[in-house]
N, C-alpha and C positions, 0 to 999 in steps of 0.2 A: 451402537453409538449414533447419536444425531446433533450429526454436524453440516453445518450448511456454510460454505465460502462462497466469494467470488474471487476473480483473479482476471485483472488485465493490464494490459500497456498501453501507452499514451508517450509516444516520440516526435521529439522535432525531426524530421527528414530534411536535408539538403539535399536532390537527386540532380548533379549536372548533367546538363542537356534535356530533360523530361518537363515537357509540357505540364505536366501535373501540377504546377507550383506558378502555375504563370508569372504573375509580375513580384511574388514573395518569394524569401528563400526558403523559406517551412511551414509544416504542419501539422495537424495531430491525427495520428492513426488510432485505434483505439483497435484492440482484441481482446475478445471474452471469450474465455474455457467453459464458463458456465458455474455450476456446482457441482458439490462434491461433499460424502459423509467420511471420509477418509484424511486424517493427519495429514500435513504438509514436512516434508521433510527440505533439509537445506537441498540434497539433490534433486528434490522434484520444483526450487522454484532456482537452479542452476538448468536441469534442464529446458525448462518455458523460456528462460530467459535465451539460451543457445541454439533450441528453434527458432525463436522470433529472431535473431541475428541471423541466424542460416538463409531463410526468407530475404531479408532487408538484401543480404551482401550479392544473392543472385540481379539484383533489383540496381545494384551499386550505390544503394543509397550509405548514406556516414549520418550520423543523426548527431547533432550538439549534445544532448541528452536523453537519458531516457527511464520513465519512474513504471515499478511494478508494484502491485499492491495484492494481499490476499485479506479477508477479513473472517477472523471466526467468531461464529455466533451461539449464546450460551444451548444444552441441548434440549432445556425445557425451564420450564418457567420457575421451579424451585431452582436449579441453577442462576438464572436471569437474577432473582431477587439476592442470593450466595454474593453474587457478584455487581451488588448494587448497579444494575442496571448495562452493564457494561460486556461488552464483548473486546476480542484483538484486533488491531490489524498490523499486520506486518508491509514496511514498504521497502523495497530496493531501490539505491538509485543509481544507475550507472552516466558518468560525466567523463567527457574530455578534456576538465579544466579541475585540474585538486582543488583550488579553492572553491570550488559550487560545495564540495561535501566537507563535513556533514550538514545536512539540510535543516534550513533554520529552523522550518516550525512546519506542521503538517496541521490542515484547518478545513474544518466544514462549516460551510455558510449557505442561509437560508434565507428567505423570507422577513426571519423574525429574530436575526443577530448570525453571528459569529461564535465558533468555539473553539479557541484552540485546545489541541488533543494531548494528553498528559503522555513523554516519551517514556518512555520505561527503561532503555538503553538505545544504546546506538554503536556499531561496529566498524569499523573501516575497514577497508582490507583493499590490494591489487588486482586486478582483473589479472586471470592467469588458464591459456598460458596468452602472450602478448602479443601473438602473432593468430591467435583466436580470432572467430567470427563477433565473440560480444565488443573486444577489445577493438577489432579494426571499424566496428561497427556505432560501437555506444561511447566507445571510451575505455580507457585502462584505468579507471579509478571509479571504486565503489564504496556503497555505504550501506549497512541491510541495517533495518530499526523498527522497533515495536512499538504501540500504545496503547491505551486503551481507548474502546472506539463507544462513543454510548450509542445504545441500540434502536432508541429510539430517533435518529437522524436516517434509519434506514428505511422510515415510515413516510419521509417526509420532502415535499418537492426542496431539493438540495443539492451541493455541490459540494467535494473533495477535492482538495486544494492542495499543491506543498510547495511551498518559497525554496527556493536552494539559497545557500549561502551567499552565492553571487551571482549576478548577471539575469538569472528567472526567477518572478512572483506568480503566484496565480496561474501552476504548473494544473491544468485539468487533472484528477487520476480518478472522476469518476464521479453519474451524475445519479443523485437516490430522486424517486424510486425506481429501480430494475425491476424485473421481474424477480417476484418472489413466490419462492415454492412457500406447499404447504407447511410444511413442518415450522419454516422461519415465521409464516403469518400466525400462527399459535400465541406465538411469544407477547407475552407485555406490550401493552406501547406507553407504560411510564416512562419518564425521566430518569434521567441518572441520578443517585444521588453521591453520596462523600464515594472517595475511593474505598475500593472494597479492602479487605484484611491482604497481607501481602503470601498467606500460604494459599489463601482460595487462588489468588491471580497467577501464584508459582505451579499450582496444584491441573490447572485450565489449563495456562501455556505449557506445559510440558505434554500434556494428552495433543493439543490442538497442531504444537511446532515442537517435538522430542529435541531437534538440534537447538533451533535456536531458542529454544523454551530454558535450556540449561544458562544462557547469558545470564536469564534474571535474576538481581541479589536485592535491589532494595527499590522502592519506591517513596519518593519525596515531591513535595506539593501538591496544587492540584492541578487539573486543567482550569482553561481562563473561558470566561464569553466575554466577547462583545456587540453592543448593540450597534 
């Protein structure tokens, strides 16, 4: 199988007393795993998530929020075209205020427009248990959601954006292009076109996310640009 993600975080920290923040009270950390040819399961982005908390809580940092993201990429180019154009990305977001989630729109911008990313679902759920490292750390209230992410934005000097519901726009979760291994530079650098057929994209997310791949039932509209 050839599958190529990345996966990182992007938190506001509040650290009292630490110099690190001088005259502001936050800012953004970023951590990269790297890649990976292996499935993402809901345990393996609960565990990323409970180290990076482990981390933070030695540190006594409490962060306002905090957004994880993985994106899977088709595993060759007869895939790429299946799936007009399009790859996943899955985001979590963990908040200390219920109303930030669910998160209003997740968006990559460039150069040369805007697009917002078509949601495929979205899940809520409680940070558990509440007396946790994610909980005392990110917040007791979560959001995990899918889209589809077009692939050729991963070619392209670019940014990954997600507005939460309230309080944060223009949430960093990640700047294209990273480095990219071989196998991803293979792939097309067309456009997206229409959304693909809904068992190819049930067919992908279930190989790339088995848990949360089982959410998806149906897909309606499209995603948007703007200039």
């Amino acid at each position: 199988m050839k599958r190529s993600l990345a996966m990182l975080v992007v938190v506001m920290l509040n650290i009292p007393g630490s110099g690190w923040t001088e005259s502001k009270d936050h800012f953004h950390v970023r951590e990269r795993t790297g890649y990976s040819s292996e499935p993402v399961s809901s345990a393996r982005i609960d565990e990323f998530i409970t180290e990076t908390a482990l981390r933070y809580r030695e540190l006594g940092a409490v962060a306002a929020r905090g957004g994880f993201h993985d994106i899977a990429f088709p595993r060759d180019s007869k895939e790429f075209h299946r799936l007009n154009g399009y790859g996943l990305l899955v985001v979590t977001a963990v908040s200390q205020d219920s109303s930030e989630l669910p998160l209003r729109r997740v968006y990559v911008q460039g150069e040369h427009g805007l697009e917002v990313l078509q949601r495929l679902f979205s899940i809520s759920s409680a940070v558990e248990p509440l007396d946790g490292a994610v909980a005392q750390v990110f917040g007791p209230f979560r959001a995990d959601a899918m889209y589809l992410f077009p692939v050729h934005w991963k070619f392209k000097d670019s940014e990954l954006f997600t507005d939460f519901a309230q309080n944060r726009r223009g949430f960093q979760l990640a700047t294209f292009p990273e480095r990219i291994p071989s196998a991803l530079k293979a792939l097309p650098k067309e456009k997206s076109t229409s959304i693909p057929p809904l068992e190819e994209i049930r067919q992908f997310a279930l190989r790339e996310y088995p848990d949360l791949g089982r959410f998806l039932v149906e897909v309606k509209g499209e995603s948007s640009k703007e200039d």
